[in-house]
C-alpha positions, 0 to 999 in steps of 0.5 A: 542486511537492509539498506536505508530508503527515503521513507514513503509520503504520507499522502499521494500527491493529487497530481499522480493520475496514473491508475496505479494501486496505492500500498499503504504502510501500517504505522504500527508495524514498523518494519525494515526496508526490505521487510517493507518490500517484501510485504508491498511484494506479496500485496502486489501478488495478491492484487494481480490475481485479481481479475478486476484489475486485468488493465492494471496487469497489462499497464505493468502494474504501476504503484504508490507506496504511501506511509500513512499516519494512524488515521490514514491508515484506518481510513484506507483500511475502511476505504471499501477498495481493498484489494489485498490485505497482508498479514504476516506469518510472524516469522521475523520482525513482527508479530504473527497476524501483524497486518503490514500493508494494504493494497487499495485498487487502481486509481488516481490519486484523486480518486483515494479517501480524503486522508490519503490524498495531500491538499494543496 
């Protein structure tokens, strides 16, 4: 079962300037919401054992979950601020190996890759 969310902005809104780790959507791995979830989950686990982000731990863990287009993407992809990669298993609705999300670290928005961050 999965029930219909809004779907994640493209880009972060520049205001946001919480230190919050940015999970981004892989545009070629569409998937269901809760499969969505999970995957930003398992990112998320993957980041807290980060000890670098201690203070994002002990901040509760806030979040942005962008759902970038493919250049957007890659650009986070190649941003240098990963902090979890997911690849899934392939159990259920992708390909085994598919990467789903990407978490980058804590940051302002201001702080993400031009392409991330929407103008205005």
């Amino acid at each position: 079962m999965s029930t219909a969310l809004e779907p994640p902005p493209a880009a972060a809104d520049p205001a946001d300037d919480r230190d919050a780790v940015t999970y981004l959507l892989n545009p070629a791995a569409p998937m269901s919401s809760g499969k969505s979830i999970a995957q930003i989950a398992h990112a998320a686990v993957m980041a807290g054992d980060d000890r670098a982000l201690g203070a994002w731990v002990a901040a509760s863990c806030p979040a942005r979950v962008l759902a970038p287009g493919p250049a957007g993407f890659a650009v986070g992809v190649r941003a240098g601020l990963r902090v979890a990669c997911v690849q899934d298993a392939g159990l259920t609705e992708v390909a085994p190996g598919t990467m789903t999300v990407v978490a980058l670290g804590a940051s302002p928005a201001r702080d993400l890759p031009a392409g991330l961050v929407a103008s205005g």
